[in-house]
Every structure is written in structure tokens, then in C-alpha cells.
VOPAFI-48280 format. One line per field, with one value per residue: chain; residue number from 1; x, y, z of N, C-alpha, C in turn. Coordinates in steps of 0.02 Angstrom, whole numbers, plus 50000, padded with zeros to 5 digits. Layout:
BEGIN
c	A,...
k	NUM,...
n.east	X,...
n.north	Y,...
n.up	Z,...
ca.east	X,...
ca.north	Y,...
ca.up	Z,...
c.east	X,...
c.north	Y,...
c.up	Z,...
***
This chain:
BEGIN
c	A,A,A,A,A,A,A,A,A,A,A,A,A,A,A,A,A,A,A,A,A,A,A,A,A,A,A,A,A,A,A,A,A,A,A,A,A,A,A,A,A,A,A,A,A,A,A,A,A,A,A,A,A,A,A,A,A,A,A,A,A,A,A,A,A,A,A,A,A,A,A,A,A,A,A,A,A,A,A,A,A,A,A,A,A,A,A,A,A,A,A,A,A,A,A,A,A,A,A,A,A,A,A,A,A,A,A,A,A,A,A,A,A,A,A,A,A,A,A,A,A,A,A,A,A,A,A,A,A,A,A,A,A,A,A,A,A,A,A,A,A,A,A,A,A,A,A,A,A,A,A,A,A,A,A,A,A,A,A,A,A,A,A,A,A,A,A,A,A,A,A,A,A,A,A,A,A,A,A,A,A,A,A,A,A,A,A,A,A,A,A,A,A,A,A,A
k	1,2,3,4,5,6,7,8,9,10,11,12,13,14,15,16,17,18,19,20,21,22,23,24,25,26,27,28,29,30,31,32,33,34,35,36,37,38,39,40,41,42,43,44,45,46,47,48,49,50,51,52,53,54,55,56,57,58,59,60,61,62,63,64,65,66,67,68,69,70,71,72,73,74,75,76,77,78,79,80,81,82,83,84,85,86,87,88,89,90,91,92,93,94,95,96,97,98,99,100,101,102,103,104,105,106,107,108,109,110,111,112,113,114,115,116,117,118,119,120,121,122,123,124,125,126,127,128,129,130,131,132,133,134,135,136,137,138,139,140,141,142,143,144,145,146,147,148,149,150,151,152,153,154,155,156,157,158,159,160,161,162,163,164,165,166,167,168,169,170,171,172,173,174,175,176,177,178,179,180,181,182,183,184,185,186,187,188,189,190,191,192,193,194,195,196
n.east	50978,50909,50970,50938,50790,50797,50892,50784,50671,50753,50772,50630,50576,50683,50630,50498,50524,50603,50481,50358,50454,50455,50314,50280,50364,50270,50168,50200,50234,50127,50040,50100,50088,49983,49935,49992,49889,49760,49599,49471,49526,49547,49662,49690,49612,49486,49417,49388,49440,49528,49573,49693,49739,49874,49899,49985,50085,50179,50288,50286,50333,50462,50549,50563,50633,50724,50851,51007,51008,50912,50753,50697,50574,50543,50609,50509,50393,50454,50479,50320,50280,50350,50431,50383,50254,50284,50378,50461,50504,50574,50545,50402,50396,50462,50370,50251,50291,50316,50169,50114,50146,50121,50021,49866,49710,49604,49499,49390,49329,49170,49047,48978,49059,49137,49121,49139,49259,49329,49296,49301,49398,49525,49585,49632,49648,49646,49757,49724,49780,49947,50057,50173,50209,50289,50331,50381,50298,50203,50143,50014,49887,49833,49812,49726,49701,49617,49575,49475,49533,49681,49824,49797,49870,49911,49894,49958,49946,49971,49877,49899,49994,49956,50014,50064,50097,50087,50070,50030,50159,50127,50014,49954,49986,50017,49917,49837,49739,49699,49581,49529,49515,49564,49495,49368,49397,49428,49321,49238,49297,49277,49123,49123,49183,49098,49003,49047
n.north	52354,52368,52267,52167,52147,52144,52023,51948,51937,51907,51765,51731,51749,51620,51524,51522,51493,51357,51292,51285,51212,51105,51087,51071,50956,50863,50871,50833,50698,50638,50645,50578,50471,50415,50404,50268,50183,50066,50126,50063,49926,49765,49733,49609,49440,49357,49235,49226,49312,49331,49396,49450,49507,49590,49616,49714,49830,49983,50019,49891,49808,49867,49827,49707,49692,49795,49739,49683,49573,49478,49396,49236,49257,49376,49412,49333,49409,49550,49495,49497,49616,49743,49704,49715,49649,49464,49402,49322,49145,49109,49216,49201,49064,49104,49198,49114,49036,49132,49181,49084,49086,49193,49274,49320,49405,49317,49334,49280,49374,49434,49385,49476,49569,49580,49638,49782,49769,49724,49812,49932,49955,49902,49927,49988,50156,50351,50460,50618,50706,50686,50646,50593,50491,50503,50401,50242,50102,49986,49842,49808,49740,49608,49554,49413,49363,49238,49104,48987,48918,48958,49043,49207,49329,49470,49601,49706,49811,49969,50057,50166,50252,50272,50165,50034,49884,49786,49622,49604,49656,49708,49785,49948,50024,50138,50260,50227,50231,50379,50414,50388,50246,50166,50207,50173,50030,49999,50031,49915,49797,49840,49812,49695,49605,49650,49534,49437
n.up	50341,50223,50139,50200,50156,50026,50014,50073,49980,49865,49884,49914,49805,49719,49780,49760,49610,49623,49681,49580,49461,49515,49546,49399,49358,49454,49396,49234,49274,49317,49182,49107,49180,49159,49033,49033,49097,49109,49121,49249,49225,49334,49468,49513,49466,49527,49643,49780,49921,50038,50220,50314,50450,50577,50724,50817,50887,50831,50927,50987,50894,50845,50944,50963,50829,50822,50898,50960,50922,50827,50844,50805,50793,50781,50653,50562,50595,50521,50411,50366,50396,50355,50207,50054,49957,49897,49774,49700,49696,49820,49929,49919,49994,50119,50151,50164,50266,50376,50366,50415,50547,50639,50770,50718,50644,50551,50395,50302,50141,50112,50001,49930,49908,49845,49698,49731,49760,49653,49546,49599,49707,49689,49547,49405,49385,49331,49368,49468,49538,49617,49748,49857,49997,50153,50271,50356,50301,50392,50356,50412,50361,50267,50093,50005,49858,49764,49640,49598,49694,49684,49716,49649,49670,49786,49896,50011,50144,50208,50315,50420,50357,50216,50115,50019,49956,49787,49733,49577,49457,49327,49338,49327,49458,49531,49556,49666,49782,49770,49733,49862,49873,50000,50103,50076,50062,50197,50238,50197,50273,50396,50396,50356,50469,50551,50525,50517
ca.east	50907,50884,51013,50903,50731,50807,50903,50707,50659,50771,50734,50555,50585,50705,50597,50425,50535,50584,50411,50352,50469,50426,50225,50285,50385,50252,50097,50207,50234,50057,50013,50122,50084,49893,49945,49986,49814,49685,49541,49444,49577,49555,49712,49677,49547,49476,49340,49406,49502,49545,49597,49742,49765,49912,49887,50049,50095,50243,50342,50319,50385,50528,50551,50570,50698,50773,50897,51058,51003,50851,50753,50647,50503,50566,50601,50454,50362,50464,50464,50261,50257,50405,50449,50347,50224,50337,50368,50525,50485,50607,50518,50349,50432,50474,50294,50192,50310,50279,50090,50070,50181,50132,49970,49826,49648,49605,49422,49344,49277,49088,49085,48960,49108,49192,49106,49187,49346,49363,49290,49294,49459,49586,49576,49667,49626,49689,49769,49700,49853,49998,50089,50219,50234,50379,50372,50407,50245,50212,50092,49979,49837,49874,49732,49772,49670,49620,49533,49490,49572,49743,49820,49810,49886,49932,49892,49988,49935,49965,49836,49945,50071,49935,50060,50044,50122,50051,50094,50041,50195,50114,49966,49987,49963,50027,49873,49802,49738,49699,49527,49497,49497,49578,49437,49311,49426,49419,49236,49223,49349,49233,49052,49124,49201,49044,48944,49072
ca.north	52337,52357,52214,52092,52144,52087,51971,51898,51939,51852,51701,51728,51746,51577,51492,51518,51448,51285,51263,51265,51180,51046,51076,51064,50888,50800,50877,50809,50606,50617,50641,50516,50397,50413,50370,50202,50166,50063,50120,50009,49850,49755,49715,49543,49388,49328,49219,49237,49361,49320,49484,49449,49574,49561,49662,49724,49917,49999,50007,49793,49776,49877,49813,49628,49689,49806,49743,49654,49459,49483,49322,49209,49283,49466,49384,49325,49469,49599,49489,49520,49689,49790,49681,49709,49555,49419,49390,49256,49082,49099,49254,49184,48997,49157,49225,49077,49031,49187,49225,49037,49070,49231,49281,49364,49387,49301,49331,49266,49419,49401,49401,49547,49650,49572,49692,49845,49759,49715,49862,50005,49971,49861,49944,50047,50236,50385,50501,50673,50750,50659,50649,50546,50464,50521,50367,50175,50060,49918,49823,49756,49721,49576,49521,49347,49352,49174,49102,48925,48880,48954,49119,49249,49398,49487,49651,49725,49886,50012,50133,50218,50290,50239,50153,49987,49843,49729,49568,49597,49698,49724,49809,50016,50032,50234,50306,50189,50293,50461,50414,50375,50162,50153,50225,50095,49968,50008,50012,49827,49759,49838,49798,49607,49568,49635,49499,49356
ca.up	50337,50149,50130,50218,50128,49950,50022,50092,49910,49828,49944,49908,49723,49723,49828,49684,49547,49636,49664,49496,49422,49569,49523,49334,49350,49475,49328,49194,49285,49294,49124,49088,49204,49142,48972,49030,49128,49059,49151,49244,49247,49395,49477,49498,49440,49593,49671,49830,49943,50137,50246,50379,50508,50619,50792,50839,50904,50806,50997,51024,50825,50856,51018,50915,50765,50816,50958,50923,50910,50806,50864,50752,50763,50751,50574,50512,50603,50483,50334,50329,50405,50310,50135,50015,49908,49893,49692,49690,49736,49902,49935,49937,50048,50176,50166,50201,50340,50412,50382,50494,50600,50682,50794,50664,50638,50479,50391,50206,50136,50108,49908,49903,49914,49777,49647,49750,49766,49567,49523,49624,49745,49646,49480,49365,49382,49313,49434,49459,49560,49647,49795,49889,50074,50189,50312,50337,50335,50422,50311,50461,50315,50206,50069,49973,49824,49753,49591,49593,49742,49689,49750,49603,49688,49833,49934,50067,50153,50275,50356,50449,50299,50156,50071,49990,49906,49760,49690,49514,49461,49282,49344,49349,49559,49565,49563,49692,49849,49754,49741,49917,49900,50073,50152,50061,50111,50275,50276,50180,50325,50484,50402,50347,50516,50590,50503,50538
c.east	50886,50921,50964,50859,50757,50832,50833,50691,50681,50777,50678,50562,50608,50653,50520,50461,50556,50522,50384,50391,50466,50365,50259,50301,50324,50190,50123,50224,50177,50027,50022,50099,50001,49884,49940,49926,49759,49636,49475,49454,49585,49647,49733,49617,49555,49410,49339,49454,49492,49615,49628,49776,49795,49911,49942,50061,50177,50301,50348,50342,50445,50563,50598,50614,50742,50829,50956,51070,50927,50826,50713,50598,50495,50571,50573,50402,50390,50462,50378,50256,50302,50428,50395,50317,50286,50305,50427,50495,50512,50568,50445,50337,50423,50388,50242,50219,50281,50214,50054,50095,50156,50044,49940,49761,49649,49523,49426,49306,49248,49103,49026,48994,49158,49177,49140,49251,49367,49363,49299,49380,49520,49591,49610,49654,49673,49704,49736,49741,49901,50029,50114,50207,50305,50366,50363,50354,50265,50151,50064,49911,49859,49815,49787,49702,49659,49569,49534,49507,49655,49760,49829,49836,49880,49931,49936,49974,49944,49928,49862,49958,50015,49966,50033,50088,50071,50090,50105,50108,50165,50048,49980,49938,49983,49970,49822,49787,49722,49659,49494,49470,49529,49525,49386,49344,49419,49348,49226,49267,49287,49162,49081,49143,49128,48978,48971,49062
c.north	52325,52291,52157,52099,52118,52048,51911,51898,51913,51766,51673,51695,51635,51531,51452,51473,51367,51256,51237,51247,51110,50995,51052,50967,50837,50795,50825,50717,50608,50629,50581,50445,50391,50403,50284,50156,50137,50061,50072,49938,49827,49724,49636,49503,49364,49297,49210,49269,49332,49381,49447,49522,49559,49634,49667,49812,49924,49982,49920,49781,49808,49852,49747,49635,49737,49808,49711,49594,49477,49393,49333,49249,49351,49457,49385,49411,49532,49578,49506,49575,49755,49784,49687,49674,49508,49423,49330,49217,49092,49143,49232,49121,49044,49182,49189,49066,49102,49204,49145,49046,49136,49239,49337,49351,49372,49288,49322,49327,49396,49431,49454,49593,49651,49632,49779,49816,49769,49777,49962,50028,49946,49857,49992,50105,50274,50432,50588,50728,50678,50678,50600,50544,50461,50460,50286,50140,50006,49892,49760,49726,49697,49548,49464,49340,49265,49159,49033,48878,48899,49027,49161,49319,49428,49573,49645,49802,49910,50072,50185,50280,50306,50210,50079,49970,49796,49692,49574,49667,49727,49756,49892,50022,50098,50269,50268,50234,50360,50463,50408,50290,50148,50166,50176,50035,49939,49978,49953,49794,49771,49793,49697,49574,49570,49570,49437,49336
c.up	50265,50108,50144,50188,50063,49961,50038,50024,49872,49856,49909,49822,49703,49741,49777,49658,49563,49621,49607,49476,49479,49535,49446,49332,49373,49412,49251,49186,49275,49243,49092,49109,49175,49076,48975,49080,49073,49139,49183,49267,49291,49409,49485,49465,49496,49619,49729,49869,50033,50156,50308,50402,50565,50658,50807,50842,50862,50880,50991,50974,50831,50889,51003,50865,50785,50894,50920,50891,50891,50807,50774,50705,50747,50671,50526,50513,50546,50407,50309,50358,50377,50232,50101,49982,49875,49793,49683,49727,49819,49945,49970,49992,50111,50206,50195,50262,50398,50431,50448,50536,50664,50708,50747,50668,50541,50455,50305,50200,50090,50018,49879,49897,49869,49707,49666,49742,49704,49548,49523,49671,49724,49595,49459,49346,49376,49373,49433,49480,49574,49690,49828,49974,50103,50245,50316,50360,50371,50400,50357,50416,50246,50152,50000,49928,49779,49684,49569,49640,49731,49669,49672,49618,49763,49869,50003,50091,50215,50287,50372,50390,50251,50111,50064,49939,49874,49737,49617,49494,49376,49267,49371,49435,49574,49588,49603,49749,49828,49746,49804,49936,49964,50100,50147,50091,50162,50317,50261,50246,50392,50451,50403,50399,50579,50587,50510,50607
***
């Protein structure tokens, strides 16, 4: 019996110092990573964003890639719901095919919402903690930022997970979600489709 209580004790013991030196490493990325933040920085220049939402249940996308003869459209369907913002020319050839090719709701958001978007949800903030996502999105929310008439950048997001890909790769995106811009998001997507 006295075997197992320090054996739990030294468990216990073991167990603390991982931790902290866990807590220590993720406190000391985020210092770091908050060095390289300029506050503020929208992630894109934009005078137009259009929000594609592709309706599909995790079961009917699996259903579609993963069998043994992955068709066509199992294809395209995983190139915009698993790959991340196209950045190579071939990459992006793949993407448009895909975003016409598959069944989506597609809405112009209303440009009162552009001052949240620049400012408040697609901007460079410092992080306040950190934490990671344990599972595999499916980036059913795609936003195609535009300026001029010609695409400046690229969102990809998942609700589900909260996870998220961007286009600009020279824009710090870690500390995206630790303020709670998914949730605004969310709400700019219901009020703007309510008004289309």
C-alpha cells in the first residue's frame, strides 16, 4: 500500500512538471509570436468580399473521397473543403474549377460590414493565451476578397474545428480566433443573408 501512494506521488509530482514546462513553452511562442504583430493590419485590401457556403454533411463528404475510385467530384469537393488557400498558379486553376463546379450558396457581402471585416475580424492581433485544434476541418466557408475587380486574397474557414486557412501567407494569422472573430463572422454571414 505505501508503494502505490508514492508511486501516485511521484506520478503526481511528474505529471506538475510536464505541465509547466508545457505552460512555459506555449507562454514563451506567444511572446514571441506578439513581437511580430503589427496591431491593427488588415489582412487584406478589399472593396469587395463574396461568402461561398458549400452545404454538405461530414458523412455525404466522406461518403465521396473516401471509397476506392474517388470520382470527379469527390475531387473538386475535397480540393475546397480540406486543402488549404490555393497560393501556386496550378493550385489556384484547381480552385476555380472547383468553387464552379460544385453546388453552393454564394452572397456579396453588404459593404457595411466591410469596416468589421478590415478592422475588427481580418486583422493582426496580439494573442492573449494560445491553444491548438486536435481535428480535420472541412472549410465549408470560403470568402474571396476583391479590390478593383481583382481577387486580393483568400479566406477559408471552419466552424466546426475553428480552424482556418488564409491566402496572404505574409500576414501573422496565429492569433486569429482568440478574440472571438468567428463569432462576429458568424453574425455578419446570418444578418447579410437575412437582407439578401
Amino acid at each position: 500500500m505505501k508503494n502505490t501512494i508514492l508511486l501516485l506521488v511521484a506520478f503526481a509530482v511528474i505529471s506538475c512538471k510536464k505541465q509547466q514546462s508545457v505552460d512555459e513553452e506555449n507562454n514563451n511562442y506567444r511572446l514571441e509570436l506578439n513581437k511580430k504583430i503589427t496591431p491593427n493590419k488588415p489582412f487584406f485590401d478589399f472593396d469587395e468580399v463574396t461568402h461561398y457556403q458549400i452545404s454538405i454533411s461530414e458523412k455525404d463528404f466522406l461518403d465521396l473521397v473516401h471509397v476506392d475510385s474517388v470520382s470527379e467530384e469527390g475531387k473538386l469537393l475535397s480540393c475546397l473543403l480540406e486543402d488549404p488557400c490555393p497560393i501556386t498558379q496550378e493550385e489556384k486553376v484547381k480552385f476555380e474549377k472547383a468553387i464552379k463546379s460544385v453546388d453552393k450558396q454564394e452572397n456579396v457581402i453588404n459593404p457595411k460590414y466591410y469596416n468589421e471585416l478590415r478592422n475588427k475580424i481580418f486583422t493582426e492581433k496580439k494573442c492573449k493565451e494560445s491553444w491548438a485544434y486536435a481535428c480535420a476541418p472541412l472549410y465549408r466557408d470560403i470568402f474571396i476578397f476583391k479590390k478593383n475587380k481583382m481577387e486580393t486574397g483568400m479566406a477559408k474557414i471552419c466552424f466546426e474545428c475553428q480552424l482556418f486557412s488564409f491566402s496572404n501567407e505574409e500576414a501573422v494569422t496565429d492569433c486569429f480566433n482568440m478574440n472571438g472573430e468567428l463569432g462576429r463572422l458568424k453574425k455578419i454571414i446570418l444578418k447579410n443573408k437575412k437582407k439578401n
